[in-house]
C-alpha positions as CSV (number, residue, x, y, z in Angstrom):
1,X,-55.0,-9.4,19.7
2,X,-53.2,-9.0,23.2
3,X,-51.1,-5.9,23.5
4,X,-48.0,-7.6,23.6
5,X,-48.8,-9.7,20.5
6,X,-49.5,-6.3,18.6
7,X,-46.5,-4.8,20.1
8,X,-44.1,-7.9,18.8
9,X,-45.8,-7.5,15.2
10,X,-45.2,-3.5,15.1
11,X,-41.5,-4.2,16.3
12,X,-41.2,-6.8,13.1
13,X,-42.9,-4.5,10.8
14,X,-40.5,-1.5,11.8
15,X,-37.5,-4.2,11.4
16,X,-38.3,-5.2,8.1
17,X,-39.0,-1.8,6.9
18,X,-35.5,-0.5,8.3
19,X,-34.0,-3.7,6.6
20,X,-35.3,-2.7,3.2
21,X,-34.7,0.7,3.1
22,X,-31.2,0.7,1.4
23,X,-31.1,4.1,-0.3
24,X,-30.2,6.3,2.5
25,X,-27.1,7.2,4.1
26,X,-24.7,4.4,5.3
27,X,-21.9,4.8,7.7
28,X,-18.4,5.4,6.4
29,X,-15.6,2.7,6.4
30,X,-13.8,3.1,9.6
31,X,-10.5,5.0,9.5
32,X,-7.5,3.1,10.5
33,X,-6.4,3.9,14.1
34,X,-3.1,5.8,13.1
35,X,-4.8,7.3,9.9
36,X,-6.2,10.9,11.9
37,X,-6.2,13.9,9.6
38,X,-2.8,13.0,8.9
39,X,-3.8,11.5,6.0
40,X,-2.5,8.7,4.1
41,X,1.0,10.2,4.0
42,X,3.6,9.0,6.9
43,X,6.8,8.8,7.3
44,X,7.3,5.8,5.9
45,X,9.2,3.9,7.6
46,X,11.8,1.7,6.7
47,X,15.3,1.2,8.0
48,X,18.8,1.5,7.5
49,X,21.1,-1.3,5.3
50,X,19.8,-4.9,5.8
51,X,21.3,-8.6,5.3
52,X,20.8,-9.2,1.7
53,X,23.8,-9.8,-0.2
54,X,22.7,-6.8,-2.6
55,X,23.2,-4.2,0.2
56,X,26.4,-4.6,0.7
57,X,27.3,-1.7,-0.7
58,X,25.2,0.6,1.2
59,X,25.6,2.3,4.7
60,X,25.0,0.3,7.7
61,X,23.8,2.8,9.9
62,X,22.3,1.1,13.3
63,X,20.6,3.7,14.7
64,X,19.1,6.5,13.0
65,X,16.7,9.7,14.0
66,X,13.0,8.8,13.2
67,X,11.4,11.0,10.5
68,X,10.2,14.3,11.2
69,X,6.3,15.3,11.4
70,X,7.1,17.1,8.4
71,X,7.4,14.0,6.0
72,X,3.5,13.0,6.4
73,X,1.3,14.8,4.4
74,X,-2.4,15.4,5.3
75,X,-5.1,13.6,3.0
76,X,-7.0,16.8,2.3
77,X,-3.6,18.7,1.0
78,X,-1.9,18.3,-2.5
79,X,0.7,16.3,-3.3
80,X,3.1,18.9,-1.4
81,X,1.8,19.8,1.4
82,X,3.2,18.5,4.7
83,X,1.8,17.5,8.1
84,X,2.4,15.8,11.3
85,X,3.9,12.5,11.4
86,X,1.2,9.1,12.3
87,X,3.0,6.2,11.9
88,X,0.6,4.2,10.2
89,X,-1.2,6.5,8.3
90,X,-3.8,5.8,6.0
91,X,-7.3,7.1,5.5
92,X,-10.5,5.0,4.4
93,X,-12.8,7.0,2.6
94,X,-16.7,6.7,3.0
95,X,-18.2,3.9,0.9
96,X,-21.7,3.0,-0.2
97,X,-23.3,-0.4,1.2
98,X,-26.5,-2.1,-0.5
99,X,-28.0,-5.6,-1.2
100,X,-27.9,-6.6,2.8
101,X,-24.3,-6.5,3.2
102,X,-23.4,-3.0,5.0
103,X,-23.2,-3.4,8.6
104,X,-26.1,-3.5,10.8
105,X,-27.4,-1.2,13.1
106,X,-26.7,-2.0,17.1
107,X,-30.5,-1.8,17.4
108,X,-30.3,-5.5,15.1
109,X,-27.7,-6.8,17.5
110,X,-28.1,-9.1,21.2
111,X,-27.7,-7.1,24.3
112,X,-24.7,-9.3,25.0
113,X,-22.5,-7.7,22.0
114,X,-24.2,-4.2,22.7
115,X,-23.7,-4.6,26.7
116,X,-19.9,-5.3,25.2
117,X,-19.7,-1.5,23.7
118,X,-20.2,-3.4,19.7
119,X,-22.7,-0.8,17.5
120,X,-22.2,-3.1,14.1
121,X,-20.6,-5.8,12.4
122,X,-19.7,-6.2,8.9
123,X,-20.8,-8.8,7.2
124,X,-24.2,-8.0,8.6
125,X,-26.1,-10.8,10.6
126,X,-27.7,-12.4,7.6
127,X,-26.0,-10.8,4.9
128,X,-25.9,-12.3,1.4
129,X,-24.5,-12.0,-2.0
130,X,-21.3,-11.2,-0.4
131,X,-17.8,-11.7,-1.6
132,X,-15.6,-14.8,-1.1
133,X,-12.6,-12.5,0.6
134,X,-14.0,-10.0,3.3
135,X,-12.8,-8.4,6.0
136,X,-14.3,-9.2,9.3
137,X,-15.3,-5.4,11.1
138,X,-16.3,-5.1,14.3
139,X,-17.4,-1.4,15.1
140,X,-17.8,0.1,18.4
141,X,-18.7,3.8,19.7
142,X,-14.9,4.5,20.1
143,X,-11.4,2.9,19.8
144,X,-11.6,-1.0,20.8
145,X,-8.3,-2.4,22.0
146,X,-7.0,-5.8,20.4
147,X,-6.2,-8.6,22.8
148,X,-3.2,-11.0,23.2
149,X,-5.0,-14.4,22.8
150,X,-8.0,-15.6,21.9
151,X,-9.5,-16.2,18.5
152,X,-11.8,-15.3,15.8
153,X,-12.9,-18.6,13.6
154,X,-15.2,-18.9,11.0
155,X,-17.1,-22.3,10.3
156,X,-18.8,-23.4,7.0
157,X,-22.4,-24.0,8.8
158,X,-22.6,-26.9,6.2
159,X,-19.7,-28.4,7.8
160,X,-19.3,-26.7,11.4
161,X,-16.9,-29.1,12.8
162,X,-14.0,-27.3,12.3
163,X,-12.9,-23.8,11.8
164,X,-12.5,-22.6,8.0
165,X,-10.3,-19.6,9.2
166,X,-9.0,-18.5,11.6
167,X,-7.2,-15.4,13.0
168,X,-5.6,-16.1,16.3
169,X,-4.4,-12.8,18.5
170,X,-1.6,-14.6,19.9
171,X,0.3,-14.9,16.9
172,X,2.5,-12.0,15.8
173,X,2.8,-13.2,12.4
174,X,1.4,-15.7,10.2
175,X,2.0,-17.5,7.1
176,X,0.0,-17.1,3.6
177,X,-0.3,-17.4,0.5
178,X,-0.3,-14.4,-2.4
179,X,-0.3,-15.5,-5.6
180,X,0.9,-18.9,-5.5
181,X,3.9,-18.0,-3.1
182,X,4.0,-18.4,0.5
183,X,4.8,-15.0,3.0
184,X,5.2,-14.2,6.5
185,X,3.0,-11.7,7.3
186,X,1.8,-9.8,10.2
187,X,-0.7,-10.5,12.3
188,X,-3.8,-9.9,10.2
189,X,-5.9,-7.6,12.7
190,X,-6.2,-4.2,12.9
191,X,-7.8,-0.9,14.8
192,X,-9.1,1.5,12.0
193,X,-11.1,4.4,13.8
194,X,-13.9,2.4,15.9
195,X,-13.3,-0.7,14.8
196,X,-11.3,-4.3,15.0
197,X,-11.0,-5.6,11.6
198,X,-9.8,-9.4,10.6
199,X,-8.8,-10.5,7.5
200,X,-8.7,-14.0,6.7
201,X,-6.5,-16.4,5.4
202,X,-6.2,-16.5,1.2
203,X,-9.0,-18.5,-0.4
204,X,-10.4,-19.6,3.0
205,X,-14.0,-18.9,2.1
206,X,-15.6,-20.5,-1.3
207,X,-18.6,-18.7,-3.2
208,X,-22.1,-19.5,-2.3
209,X,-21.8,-20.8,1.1
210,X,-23.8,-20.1,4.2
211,X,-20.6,-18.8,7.2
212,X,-21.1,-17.8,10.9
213,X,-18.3,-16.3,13.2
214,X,-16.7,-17.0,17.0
215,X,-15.4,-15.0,18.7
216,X,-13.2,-15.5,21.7
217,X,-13.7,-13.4,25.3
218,X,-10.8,-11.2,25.3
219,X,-9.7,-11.8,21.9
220,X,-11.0,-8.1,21.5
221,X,-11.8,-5.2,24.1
222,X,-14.3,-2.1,23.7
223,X,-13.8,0.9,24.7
224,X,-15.2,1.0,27.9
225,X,-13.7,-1.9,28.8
226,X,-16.7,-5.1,27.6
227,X,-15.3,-7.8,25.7
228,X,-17.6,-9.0,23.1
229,X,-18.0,-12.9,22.6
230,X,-20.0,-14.9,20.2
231,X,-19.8,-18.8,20.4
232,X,-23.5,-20.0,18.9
233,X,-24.2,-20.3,15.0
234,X,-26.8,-17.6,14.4
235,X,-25.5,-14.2,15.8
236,X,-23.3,-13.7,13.1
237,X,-24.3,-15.4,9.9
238,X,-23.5,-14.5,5.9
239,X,-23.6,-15.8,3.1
240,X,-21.3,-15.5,-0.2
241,X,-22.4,-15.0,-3.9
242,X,-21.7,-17.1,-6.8
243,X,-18.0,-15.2,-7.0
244,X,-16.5,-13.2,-10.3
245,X,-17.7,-12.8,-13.6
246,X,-16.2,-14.4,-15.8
247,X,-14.8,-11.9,-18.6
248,X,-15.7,-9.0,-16.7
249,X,-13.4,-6.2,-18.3
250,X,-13.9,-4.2,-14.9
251,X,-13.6,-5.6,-11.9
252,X,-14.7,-3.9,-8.7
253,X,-12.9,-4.3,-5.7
254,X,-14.5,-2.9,-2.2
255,X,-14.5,-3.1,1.5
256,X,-18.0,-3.0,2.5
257,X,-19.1,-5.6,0.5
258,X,-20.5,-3.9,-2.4
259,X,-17.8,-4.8,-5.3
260,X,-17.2,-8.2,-7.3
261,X,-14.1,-8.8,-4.5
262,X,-13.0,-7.3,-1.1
263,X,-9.6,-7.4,-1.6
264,X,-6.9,-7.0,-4.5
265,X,-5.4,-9.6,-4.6
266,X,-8.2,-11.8,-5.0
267,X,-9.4,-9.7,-8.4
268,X,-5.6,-10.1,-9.5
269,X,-5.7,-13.8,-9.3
270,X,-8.9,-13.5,-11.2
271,X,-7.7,-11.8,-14.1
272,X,-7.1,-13.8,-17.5
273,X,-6.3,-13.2,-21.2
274,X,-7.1,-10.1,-22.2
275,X,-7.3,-6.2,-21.1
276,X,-8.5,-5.8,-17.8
277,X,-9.2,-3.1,-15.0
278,X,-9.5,-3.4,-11.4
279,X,-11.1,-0.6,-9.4
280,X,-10.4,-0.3,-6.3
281,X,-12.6,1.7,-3.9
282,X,-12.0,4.1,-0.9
283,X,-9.9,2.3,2.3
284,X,-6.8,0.8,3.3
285,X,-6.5,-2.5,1.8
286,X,-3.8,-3.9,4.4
287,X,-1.1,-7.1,3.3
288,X,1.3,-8.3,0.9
289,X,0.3,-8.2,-2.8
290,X,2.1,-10.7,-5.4
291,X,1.1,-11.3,-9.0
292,X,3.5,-12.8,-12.2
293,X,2.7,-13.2,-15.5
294,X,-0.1,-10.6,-16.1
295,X,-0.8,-8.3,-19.3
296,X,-2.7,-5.2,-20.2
297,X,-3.8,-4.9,-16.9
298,X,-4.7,-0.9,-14.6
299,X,-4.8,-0.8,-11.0
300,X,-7.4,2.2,-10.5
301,X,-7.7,3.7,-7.2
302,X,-11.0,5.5,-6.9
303,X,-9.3,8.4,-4.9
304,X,-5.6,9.0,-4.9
305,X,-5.3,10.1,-0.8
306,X,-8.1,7.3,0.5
307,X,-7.6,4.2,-2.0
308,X,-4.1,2.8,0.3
309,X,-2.6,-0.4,0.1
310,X,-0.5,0.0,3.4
311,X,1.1,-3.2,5.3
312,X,4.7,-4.1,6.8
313,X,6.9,-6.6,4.6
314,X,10.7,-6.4,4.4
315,X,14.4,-8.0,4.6
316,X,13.4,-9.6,7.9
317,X,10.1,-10.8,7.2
318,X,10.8,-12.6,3.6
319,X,14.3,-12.4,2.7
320,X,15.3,-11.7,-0.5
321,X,14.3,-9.3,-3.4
322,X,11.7,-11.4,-4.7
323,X,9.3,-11.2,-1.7
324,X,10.2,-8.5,0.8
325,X,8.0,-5.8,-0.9
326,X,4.5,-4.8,-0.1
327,X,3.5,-5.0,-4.0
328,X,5.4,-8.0,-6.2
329,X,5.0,-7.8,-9.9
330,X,6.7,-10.2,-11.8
331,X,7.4,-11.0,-15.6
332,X,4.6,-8.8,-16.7
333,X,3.8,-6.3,-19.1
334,X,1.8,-3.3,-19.5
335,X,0.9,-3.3,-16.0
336,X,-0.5,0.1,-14.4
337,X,-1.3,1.6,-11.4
338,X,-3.3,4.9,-11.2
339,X,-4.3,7.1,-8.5
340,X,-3.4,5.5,-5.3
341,X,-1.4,5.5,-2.5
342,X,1.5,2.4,-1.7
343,X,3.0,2.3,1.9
344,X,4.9,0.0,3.6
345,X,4.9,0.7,7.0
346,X,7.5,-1.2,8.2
347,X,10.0,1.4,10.9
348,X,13.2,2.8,10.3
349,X,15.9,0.6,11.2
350,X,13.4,-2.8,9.6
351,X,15.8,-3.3,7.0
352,X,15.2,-3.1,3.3
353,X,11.1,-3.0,2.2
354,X,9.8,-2.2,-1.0
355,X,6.8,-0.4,-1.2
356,X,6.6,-1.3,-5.0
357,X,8.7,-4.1,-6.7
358,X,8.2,-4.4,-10.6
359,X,10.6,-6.5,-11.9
360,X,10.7,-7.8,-15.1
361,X,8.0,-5.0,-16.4
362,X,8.0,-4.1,-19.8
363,X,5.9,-1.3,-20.7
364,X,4.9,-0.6,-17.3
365,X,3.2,2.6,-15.4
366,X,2.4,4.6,-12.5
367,X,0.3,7.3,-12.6
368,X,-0.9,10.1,-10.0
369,X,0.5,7.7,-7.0
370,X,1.8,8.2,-3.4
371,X,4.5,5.3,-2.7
372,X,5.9,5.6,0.4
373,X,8.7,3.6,2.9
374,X,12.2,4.1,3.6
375,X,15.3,1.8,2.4
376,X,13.9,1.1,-1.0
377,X,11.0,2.3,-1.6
378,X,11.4,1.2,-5.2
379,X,12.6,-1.6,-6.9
380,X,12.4,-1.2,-10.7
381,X,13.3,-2.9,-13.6
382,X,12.3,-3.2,-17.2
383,X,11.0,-0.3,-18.8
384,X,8.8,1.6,-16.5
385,X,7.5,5.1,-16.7
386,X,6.2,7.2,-13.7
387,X,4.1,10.6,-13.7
388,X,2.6,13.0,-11.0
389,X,4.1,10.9,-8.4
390,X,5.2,11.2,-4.9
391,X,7.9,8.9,-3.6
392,X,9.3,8.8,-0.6
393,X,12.2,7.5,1.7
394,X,15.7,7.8,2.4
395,X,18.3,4.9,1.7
396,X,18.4,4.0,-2.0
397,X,14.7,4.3,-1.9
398,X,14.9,4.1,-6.2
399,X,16.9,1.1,-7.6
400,X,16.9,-1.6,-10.0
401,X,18.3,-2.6,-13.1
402,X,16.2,-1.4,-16.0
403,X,15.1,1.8,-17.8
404,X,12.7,3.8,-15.5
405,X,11.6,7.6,-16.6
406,X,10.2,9.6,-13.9
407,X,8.4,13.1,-15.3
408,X,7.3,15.7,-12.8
409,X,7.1,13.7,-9.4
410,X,8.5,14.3,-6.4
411,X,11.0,12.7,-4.8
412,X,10.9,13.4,-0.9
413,X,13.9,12.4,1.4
414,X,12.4,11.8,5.2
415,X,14.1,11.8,8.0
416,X,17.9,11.5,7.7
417,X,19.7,11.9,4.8
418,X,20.0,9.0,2.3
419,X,20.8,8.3,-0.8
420,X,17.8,9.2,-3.7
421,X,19.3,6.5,-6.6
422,X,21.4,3.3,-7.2
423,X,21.5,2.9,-10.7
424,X,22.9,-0.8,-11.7
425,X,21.8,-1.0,-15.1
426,X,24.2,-2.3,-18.1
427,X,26.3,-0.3,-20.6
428,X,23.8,-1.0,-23.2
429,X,21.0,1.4,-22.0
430,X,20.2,3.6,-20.1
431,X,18.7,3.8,-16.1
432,X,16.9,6.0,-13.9
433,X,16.1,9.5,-15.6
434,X,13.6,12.3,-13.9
435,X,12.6,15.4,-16.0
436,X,10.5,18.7,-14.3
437,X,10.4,16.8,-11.0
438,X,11.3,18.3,-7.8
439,X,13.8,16.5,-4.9
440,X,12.1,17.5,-1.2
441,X,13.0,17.2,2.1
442,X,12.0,16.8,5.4
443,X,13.4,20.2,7.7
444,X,16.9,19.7,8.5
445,X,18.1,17.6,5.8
446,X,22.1,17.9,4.6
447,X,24.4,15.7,2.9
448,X,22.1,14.0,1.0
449,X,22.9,12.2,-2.3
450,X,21.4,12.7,-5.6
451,X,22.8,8.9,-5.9
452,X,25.5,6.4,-5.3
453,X,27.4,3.3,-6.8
454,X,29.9,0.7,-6.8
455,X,31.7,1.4,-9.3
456,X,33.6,-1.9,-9.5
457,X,30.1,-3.7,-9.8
458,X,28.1,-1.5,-12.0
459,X,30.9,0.7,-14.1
460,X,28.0,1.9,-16.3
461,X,25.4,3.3,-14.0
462,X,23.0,5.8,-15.7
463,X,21.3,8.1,-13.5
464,X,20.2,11.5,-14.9
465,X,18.3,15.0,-13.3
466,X,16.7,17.1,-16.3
467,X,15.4,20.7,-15.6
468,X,14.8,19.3,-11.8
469,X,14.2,21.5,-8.8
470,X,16.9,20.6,-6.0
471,X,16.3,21.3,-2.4
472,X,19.2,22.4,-0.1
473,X,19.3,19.0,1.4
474,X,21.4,18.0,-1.7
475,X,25.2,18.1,-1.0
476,X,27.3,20.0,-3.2
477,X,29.2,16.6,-5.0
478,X,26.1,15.9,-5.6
479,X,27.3,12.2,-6.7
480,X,29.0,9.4,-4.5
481,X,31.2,6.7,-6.2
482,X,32.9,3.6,-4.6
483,X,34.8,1.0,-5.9
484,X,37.1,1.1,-8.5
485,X,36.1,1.2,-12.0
486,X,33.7,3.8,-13.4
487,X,35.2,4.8,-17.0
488,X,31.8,4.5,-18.1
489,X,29.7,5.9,-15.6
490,X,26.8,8.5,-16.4
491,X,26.2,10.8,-13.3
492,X,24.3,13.5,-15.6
493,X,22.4,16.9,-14.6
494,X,21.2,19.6,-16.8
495,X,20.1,23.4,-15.6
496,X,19.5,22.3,-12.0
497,X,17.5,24.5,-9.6
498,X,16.6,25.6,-6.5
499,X,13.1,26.1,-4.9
500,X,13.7,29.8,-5.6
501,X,14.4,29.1,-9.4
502,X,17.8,30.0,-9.1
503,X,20.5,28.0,-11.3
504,X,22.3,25.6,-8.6
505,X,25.7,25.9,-8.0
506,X,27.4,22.8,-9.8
507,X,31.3,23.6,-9.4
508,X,31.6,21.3,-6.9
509,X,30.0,18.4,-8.3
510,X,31.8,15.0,-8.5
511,X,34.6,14.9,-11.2
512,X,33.2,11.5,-12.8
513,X,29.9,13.8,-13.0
514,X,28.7,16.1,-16.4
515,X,26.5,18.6,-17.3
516,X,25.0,17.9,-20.1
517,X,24.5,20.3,-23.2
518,X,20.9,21.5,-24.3
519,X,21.1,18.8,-27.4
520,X,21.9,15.6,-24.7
521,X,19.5,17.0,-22.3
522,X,16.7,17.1,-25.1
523,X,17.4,13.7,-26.1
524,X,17.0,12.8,-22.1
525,X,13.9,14.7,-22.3
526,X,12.2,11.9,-24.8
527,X,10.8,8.6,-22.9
528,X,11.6,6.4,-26.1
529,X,14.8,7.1,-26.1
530,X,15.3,6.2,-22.6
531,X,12.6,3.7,-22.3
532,X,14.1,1.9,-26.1
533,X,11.5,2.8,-28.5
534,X,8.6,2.6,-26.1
535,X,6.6,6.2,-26.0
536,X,4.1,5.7,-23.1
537,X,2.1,9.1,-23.4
């Protein structure tokens, strides 16, 4: 044997042992570019009153300070700690890659992508078994820069003709589908830590087909200043498996590959009949999620700071109610979502954005969850019940029309002052009721409301603060009423306090306003009798 034959056959032996050695350490999913030790806890932001019809009676405000570094709060902190402000915060958490489909080592790559500054791809070059919705990484040493045209495609190598998907850099927004509705979304590529990550459009891959991936010069930059650029059919090759399990009480959702799906809102659409889990593991999942007609189904983060669902949808986007949140839920029932953190991105003065839209919910929960924006933040209605959350914004960010009970959360006002509630439930039961909770602030917070109505629209609004913790941001009205109207209006508080523990000082409260007595604020203090009957604990 010559010395270069033996030479190629060691470097093949080394390869293939490297390649099937899949029980050591793998590297971490990337963190997105804004999500620093900040954490998954920004600002928010959303913006001041927008052009739907329904916010007509809030403020109008144009122009509006941005939130202050105190309203982010760092992912290795409790639930009230603060931090510095990063926009588009959200940290992805180390996950665990196996079966071929972590990304591959720069060693495995050509010299043309590692010349270009790339040190792995995910899917891997020859990759298998993998799910039907990835994400498309591309990991360099640093920060990569995204470009302002060019494309990445992928082809169906059975049918290479014509690009399956496509994500094309000179678009600044896109349209989609999410659960059988159509969205504009934004562009779907993003910098998280070292890497360029594309996600394609819905359903655009099938299970158990053979893929490879083009990539434009100058689509995408490293950070020394190569530009990567695939255009053959073998650099960057994968393969899906045969798809879901049909049945499957637990569904596993991850973004390296190593879960039944790669995104949530392809293990939502395969849900059926019956009780049903989805786990979601560590990262930010970014876009709109929309799902109707679901029971008895849990949305489990695997880590309350690092499992994010973080993306920008609002007034402007997808007018309208129905589809300007970042999470839809619609005509469902005991729907839950547990440990995780929601955040709609989009910037103050965006208009209206839900972070988290249930409408329609009957029996529904969230659990230990962050939920984050601005104008909005929640849209509510059914009967919902909330625990151990944080929820933050500033204008209205709590509304809807149902029964919604919110025990020992915090509700965080960032930014400028705002308005916490708009009630605009009926006279026949009762609205938006938080027990042991505590209302925040970002530093130099006044005249902010505990909540607000048109009175000659929604006469009966029921909004009620039990044993809460108010900060001084709170104005002393407390309450503000417009419109004429109001006979039956239920602005309630009972043995208010402040951070200190001191009783606050109610004589100036609103006249249409009550403190309640110890027997109506123990009546206030049971979720059936807010939520009709239902007792979630």
């Amino acid at each position: 044997m010559t010395r270069g034959g033996f030479a190629s056959r060691l470097v093949l032996w080394l390869a293939l042992t490297v390649s099937c050695d899949t029980g050591g350490d793998v590297e971490p999913v990337a963190r997105d570019p804004e999500d620093s030790a900040a954490g998954p806890h920004s600002d928010g932001r959303v913006r001041d009153a927008g052009a739907s019809v329904r916010d007509a009676s809030k403020d109008g405000a144009a122009s509006v300070s941005k939130p202050s570094d105190a309203s982010v709060r760092a992912a290795d902190t409790d639930a009230r700690s603060t931090a510095s402000t990063n926009p588009d915060a959200g940290a992805a958490g180390e996950t665990d890659a196996g079966n071929g489909e972590s990304e591959t080592s720069a060693q495995a790559l050509p010299p043309a992508l590692r010349s270009a500054g790339v040190v792995a791809l995910f899917p891997a070059p020859a990759g298998t078994d993998l799910c039907a919705d990835p994400p498309l990484r591309i990991t360099f040493s640093a920060p990569p820069t995204l470009g302002s045209a060019g494309k990445l495609q992928v082809f169906d190598a059975a049918e290479p003709r014509t690009a399956v998907a496509t994500v094309d850099l000179a678009s600044k927004t896109v349209s989609d589908q999410r659960g059988g509705v159509s969205f504009v979304m934004e562009r779907p590529a993003y910098v998280e830590g070292n890497a360029a990550v594309f996600y394609l459009p819905s359903r655009a891959l099938r299970a158990e087909r053979r893929y490879f991936v083009h990539l434009d010069k100058g689509a995408l930059r490293g950070p020394a200043g190569g530009e990567p650029a695939i255009s053959d059919d073998q650099t960057w090759v994968f393969s899906t498996g045969k798809g879901s399990t049909s049945g499957a009480p637990t569904r596993k959702v991850a973004l390296d590959g190593t879960g039944e799906f790669c995104s949530l809102q392809g293990a939502v659409d395969a849900v059926g009949a019956g009780s049903s889990t989805i786990e979601l593991g560590r990262g930010t999942y970014h876009g709109i999620v929309y799902f109707k007609s679901k029971r008895d189904l849990t949305i489990r983060g695997v880590d309350r700071k690092a499992t994010i669902l973080a993306g920008v949808n609002n007034e402007n986007m997808n007018g309208g109610t129905a589809k300007r949140a970042l999470i839809g839920v619609d005509a469902s029932s005991n729907i839950t979502f547990v440990n995780l953190t929601i955040h709609n991105r989009t910037p103050q003065g965006g208009s209206q954005a839900e972070a988290l839209r249930m409408q329609s919910c009957d029996r529904c929960s969230v659990r230990d969850a962050d939920i984050l924006s601005l104008q909005d933040t929640l849209l509510w209605s059914g009967r919902v019940y909330a625990k151990n959350c944080y929820i933050a914004g500033n204008v209205d960010f709590i509304w809807g029309t149902g029964a919604a009970f919110f025990d020992q959360c915090e509700i965080k006002t960032l930014g400028r002052k705002g308005y916490n509630v708009q009630a605009r439930n009926a006279a026949g039961g009762y609205g938006y009721v938080f027990v042991d909770s505590k209302l925040t602030h970002d530093p130099g917070i006044t005249g902010n409301w505990l909540g607000r109505v048109d009175a000659s629209v929604y006469p009966a609004s029921h909004v009620a603060y039990i044993d809460c913790e108010l900060g001084s941001h709170i104005d002393p009205v407390g309450w503000q009423v417009t419109g004429a109207g109001g006979g039956s209006l239920r602005f309630w508080e009972y043995r208010s306090k402040s951070p200190s523990g001191a009783a606050v000082d109610t004589s100036r409260r609103l006249a249409a306003s009550k403190q309640l007595t110890e027997a109506e604020a123990a009546m206030m203090r049971d979720p059936s009798v807010v939520l009709g009957g239902w007792s979630p604990e």
